[in-house]
C-alpha positions as CSV (number, residue, x, y, z in Angstrom):
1,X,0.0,0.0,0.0
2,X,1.0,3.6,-0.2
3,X,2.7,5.3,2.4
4,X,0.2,7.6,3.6
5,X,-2.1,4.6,4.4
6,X,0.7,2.6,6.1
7,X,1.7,5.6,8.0
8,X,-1.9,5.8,9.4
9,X,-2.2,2.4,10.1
10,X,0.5,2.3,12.1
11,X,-0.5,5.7,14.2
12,X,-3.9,3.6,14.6
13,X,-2.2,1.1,16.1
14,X,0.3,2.8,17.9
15,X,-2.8,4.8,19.6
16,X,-5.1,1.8,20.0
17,X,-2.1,-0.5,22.1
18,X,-0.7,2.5,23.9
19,X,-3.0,6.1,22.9
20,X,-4.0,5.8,27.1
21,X,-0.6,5.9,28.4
22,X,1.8,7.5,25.8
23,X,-1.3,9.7,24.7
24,X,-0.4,11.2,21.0
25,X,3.1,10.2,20.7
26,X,1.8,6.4,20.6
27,X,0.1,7.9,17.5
28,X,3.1,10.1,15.9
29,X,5.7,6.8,16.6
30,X,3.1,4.5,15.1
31,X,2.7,6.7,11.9
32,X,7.1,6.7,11.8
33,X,7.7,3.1,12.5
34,X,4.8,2.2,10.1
35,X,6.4,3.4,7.1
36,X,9.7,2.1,8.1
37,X,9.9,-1.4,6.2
38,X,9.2,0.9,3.1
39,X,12.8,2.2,3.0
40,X,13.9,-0.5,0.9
41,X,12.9,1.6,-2.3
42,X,16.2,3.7,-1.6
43,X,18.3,0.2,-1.9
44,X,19.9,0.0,-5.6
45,X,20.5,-3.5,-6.3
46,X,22.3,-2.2,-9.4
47,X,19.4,-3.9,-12.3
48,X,16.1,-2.8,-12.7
49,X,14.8,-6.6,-12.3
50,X,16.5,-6.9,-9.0
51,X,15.2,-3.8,-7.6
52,X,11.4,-4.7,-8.4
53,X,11.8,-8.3,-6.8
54,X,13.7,-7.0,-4.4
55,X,11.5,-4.7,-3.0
56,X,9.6,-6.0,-0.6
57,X,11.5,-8.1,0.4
58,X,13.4,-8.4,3.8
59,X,12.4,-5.4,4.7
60,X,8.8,-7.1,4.9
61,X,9.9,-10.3,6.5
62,X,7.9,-11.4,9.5
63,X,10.7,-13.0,10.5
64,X,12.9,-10.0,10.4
65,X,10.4,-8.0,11.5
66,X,8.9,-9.8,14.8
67,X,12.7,-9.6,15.9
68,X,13.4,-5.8,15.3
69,X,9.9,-5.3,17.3
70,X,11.5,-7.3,20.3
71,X,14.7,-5.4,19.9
72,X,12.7,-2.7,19.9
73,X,10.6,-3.6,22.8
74,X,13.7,-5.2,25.1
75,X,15.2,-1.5,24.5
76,X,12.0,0.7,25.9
77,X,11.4,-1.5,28.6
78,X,14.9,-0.7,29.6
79,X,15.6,2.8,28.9
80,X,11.8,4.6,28.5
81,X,10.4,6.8,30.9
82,X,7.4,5.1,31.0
83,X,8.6,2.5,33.7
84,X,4.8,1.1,34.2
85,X,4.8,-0.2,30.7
86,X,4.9,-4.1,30.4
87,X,7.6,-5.8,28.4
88,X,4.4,-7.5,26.9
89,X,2.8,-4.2,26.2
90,X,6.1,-2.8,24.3
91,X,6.3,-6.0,22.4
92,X,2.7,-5.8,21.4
93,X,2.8,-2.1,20.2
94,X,5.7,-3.0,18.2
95,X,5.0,-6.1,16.9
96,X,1.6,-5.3,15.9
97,X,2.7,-1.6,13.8
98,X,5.6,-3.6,12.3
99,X,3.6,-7.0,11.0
100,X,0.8,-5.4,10.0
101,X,2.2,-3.0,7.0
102,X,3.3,-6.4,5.3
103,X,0.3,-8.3,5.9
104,X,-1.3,-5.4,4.1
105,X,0.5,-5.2,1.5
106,X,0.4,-9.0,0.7
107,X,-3.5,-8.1,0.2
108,X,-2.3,-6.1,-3.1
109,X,-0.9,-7.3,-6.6
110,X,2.4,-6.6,-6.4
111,X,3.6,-9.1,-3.9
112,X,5.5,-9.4,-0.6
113,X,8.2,-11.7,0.4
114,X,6.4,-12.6,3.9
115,X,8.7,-15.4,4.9
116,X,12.3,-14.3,3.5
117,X,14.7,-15.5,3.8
118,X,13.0,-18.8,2.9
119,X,12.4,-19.7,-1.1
120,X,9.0,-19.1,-1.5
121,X,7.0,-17.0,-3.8
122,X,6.0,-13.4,-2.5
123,X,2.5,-13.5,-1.2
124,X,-0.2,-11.8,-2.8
125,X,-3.8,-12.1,-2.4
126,X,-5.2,-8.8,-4.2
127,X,-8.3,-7.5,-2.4
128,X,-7.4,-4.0,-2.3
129,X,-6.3,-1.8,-4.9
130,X,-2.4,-0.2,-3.7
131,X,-4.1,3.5,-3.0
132,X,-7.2,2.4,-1.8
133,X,-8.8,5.6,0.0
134,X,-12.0,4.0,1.4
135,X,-9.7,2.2,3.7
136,X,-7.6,5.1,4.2
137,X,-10.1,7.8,5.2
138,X,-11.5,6.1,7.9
139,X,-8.0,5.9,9.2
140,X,-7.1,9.6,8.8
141,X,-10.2,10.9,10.6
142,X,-10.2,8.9,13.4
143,X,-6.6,10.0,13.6
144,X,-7.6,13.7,13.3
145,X,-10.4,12.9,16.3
146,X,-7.7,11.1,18.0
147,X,-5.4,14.0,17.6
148,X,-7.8,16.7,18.0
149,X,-10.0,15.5,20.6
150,X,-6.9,13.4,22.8
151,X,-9.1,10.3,23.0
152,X,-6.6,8.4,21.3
153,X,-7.5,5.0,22.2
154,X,-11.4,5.1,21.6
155,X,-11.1,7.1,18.6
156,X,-8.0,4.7,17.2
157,X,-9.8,1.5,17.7
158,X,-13.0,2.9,15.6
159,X,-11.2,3.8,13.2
160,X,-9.1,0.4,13.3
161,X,-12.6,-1.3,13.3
162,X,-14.3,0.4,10.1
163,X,-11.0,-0.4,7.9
164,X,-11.3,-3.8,9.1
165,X,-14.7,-4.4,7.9
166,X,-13.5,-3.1,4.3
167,X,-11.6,-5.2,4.2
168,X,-14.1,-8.0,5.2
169,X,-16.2,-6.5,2.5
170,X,-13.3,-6.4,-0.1
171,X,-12.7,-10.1,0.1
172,X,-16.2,-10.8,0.5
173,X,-16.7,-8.6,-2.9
174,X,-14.0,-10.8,-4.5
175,X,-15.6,-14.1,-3.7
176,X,-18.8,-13.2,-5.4
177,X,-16.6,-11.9,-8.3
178,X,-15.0,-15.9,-8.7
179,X,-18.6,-16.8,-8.4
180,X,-19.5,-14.9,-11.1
181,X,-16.4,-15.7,-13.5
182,X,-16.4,-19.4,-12.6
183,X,-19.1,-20.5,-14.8
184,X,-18.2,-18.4,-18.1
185,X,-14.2,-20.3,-17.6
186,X,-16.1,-23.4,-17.5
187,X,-17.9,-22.7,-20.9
188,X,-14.6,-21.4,-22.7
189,X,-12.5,-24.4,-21.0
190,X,-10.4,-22.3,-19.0
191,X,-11.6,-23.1,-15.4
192,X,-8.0,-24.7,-15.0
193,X,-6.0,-21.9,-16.4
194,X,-3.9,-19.4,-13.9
195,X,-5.9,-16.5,-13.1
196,X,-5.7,-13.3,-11.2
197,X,-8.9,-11.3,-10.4
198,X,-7.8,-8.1,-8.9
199,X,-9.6,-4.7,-7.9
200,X,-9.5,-2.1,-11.0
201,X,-7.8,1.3,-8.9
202,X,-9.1,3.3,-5.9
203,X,-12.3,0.9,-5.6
204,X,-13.8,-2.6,-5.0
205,X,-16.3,-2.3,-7.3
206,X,-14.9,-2.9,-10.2
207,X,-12.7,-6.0,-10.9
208,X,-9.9,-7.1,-13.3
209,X,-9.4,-10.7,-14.4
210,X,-6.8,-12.1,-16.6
211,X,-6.2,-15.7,-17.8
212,X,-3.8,-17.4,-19.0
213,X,-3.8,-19.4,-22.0
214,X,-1.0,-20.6,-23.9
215,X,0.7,-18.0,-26.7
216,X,-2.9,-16.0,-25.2
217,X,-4.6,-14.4,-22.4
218,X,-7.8,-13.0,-21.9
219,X,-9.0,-9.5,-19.8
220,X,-12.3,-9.3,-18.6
221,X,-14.1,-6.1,-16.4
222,X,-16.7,-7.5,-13.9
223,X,-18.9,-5.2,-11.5
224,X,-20.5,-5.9,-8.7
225,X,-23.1,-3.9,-10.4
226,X,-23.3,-6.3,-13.7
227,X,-26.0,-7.7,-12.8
228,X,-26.4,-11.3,-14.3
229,X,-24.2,-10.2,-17.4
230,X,-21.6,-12.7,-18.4
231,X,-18.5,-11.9,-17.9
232,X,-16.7,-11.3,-21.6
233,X,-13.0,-12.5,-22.3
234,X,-11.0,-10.2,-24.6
235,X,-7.7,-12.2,-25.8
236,X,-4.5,-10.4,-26.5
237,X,-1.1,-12.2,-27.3
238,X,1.5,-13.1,-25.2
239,X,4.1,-14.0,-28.0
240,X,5.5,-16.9,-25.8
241,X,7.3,-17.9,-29.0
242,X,9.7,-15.5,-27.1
243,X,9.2,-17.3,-23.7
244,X,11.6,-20.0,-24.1
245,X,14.9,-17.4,-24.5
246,X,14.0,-15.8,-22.2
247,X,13.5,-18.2,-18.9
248,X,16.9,-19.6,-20.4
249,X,18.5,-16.8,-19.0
250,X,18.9,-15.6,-14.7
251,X,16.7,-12.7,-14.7
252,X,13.7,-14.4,-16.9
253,X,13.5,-16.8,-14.2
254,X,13.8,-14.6,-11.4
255,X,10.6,-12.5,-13.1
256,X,8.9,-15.6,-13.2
257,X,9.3,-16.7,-10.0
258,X,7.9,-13.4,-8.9
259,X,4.8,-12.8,-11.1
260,X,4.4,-16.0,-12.1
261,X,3.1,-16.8,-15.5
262,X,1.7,-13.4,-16.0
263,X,3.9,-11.8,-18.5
264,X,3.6,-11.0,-22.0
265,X,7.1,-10.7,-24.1
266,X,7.9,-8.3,-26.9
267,X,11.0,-7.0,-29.3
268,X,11.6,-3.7,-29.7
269,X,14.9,-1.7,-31.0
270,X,16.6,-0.6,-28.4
271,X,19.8,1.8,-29.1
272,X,20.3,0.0,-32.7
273,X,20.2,-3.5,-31.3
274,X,16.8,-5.8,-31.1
275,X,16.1,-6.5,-27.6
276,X,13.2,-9.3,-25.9
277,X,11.5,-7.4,-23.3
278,X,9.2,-8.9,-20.7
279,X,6.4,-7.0,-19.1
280,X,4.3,-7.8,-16.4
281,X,1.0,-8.1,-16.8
282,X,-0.5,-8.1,-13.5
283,X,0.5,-4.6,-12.4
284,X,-1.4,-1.4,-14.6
285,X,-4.2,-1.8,-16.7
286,X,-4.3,-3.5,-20.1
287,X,-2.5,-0.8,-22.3
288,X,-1.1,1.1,-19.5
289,X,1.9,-1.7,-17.6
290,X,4.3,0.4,-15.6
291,X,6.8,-3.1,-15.9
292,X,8.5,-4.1,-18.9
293,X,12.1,-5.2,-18.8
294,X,15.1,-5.6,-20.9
295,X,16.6,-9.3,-21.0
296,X,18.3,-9.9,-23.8
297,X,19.5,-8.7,-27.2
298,X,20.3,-10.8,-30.3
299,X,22.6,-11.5,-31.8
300,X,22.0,-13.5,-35.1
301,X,20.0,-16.3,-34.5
302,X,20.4,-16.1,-30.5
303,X,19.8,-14.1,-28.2
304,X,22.4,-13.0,-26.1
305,X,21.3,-11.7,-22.5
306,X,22.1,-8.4,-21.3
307,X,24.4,-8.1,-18.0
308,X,22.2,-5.4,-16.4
309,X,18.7,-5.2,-17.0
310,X,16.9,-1.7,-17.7
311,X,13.4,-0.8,-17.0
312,X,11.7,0.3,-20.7
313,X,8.8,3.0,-20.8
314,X,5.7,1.4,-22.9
315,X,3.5,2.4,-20.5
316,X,1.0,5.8,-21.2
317,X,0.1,6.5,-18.2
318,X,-3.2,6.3,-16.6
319,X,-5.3,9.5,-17.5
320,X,-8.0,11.5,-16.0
321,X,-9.9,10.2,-18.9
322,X,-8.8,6.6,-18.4
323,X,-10.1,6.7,-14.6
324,X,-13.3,8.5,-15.4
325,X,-14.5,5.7,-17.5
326,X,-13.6,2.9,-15.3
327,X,-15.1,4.9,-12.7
328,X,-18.3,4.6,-15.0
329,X,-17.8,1.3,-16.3
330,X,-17.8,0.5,-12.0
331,X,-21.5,1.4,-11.7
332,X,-22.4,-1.4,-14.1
333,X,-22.1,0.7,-17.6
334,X,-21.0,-2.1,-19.8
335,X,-20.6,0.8,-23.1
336,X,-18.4,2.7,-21.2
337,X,-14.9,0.8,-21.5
338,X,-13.3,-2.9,-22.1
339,X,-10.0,-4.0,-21.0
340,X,-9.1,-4.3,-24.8
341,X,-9.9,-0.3,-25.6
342,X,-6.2,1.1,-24.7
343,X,-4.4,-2.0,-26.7
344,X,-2.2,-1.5,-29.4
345,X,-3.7,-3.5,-32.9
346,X,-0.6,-5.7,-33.0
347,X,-1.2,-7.4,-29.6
348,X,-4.8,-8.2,-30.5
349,X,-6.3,-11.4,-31.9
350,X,-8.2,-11.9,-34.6
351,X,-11.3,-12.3,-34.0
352,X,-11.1,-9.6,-31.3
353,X,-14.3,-9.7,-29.1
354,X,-16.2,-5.5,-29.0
355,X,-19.4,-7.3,-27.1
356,X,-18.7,-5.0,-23.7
């Protein structure tokens, strides 16, 4: 999630564990130590692969994490003024800030290595969109009443309660959504392929699905507001012609292992030379993926991979525009956008599917 929301989830904390005793500074050292496992982003691992699967990494490990909140705790109990303050307390208030920013962000896309240093694939179970501000705001006023009013506990804990039950209703909102999809991937024979349904940005409305299916996958929009519409799949290619050259090499494999099949590969000239890039489908919008990687270049009839990867802009950007009309298409307007409308013509395939 974004700063601003882990910051205030941590102040909510910090005030809800300790907002009687420490009063507002339980707040203003929740909202510092709950953006803290976010420094990572100023670590350059020196490739532009390595600093995306990187990030979030042990920064975000519960493991790493429960012990720098003992630290933590071992140190106050020892040195802070507040001498009527449990270990167990200390430990709590620590614990609790510090756990919970990863556990949120393994509810988003992107992914979060939960358990480093162990091998496993980050963690992602996308309920929420990454800037989400109907779990925020709750947050942020019950901070301001916290602040404002110096009932910091009472005023944290609401305001710790009504983000919960978003995101009760977010996963809730998601089930009905693989309810809903589950019968139209029966009919087209994909109920075994990989899928990712995901909330489309800033709601819960509004849904993203994408399937994967061979040298294909498909996008499909669903709102809770549909109705008893089916759900309609758009293909676009995924060229995994190139796939092969590039999980030969270190850093097609390392993508893989941390988006998983979702990834679409493409040439493009790069600086005279003809270079495989990999982009990652998961993160964006069709049309507008912030991720696409360099991984190799050819040379002849091989491709030779490159020793540093770079980050390559094909991404426009989402627009004002963009988000009005998903914002529309989230009340149930089926006219007002498909996941297909921003794609360039070569990606598409024929027959391409207009029935929004």
């Amino acid at each position: 999630m974004d700063s601003i929301t882990q910051a205030t989830l941590g102040a909510a904390i910090g005030g809800a564990v300790l907002g009687k005793r420490l009063g507002r500074k339980a707040v203003f050292i929740g909202a510092l130590l709950g953006t803290l496992p976010d420094l990572d982003v100023v670590l350059d691992y020196g490739d532009a692969v390595a600093n995306v699967t990187e990030h979030r990494g042990f920064s975000h490990s519960l493991f790493v994490l429960t012990g720098l909140a003992t630290v933590f705790a071992l140190l106050c109990h020892r040195f802070a003024p507040a001498r009527d303050i449990s270990l167990g307390r200390w430990w709590c208030f620590f614990a609790l800030i510090l756990i919970t920013h990863p556990l949120l962000d393994s509810l988003t896309t992107y992914g979060t290595q939960l358990f480093w240093p162990l091998d496993m694939p980050p963690a992602a179970w996308p309920i929420v969109f990454i800037i989400d501000p109907f779990y925020t705001l709750p947050l942020l006023l019950a901070l301001i009443i916290a602040i404002a009013t110096k009932k910091v506990r009472r005023a944290c804990t609401i305001g710790l309660a009504i983000s919960s039950l978003y995101l009760l209703l977010a996963a809730g909102t998601k089930w009905s959504i693989e309810q809903r999809l589950a019968p139209a991937l029966a009919d087209a024979g994909l109920q075994a392929a990989p899928i990712l349904i995901q909330p489309t940005p800033f709601n819960i409305a509004l849904w993203r699905a994408t399937i994967i299916d061979g040298d294909r996958y498909f996008e499909s929009l669903i709102s809770v507001f549909d109705g008893q519409r089916e759900p309609i799949f758009e293909p676009i290619k995924r060229n995994v012609a190139l796939e092969e050259s590039a999980l030969a090499e270190p850093l097609g494999q390392r993508l893989v292992w941390f988006t998983g099949p979702f990834l679409r590969y493409d040439t493009q000239w790069i600086d005279g030379q003809e270079t495989l890039i990999a982009t990652d489908i998961r993160l964006g919008f069709p049309g507008f993926h912030p991720f696409s990687f360099t991984l190799a270049t050819r040379d002849g009839d091989l491709w030779q991979p490159v020793e540093i990867s770079e980050e390559v802009d094909t991404s426009r950007g989402l627009r004002f525009a963009t988000l009005s009309r998903l914002a529309v298409r989230a009340t149930g307007n089926v006219t007002a956008l498909c996941a297909s409308d921003f794609i360039e013509p070569h990606w598409r395939v024929e027959p391409f599917l207009y029935r929004c």
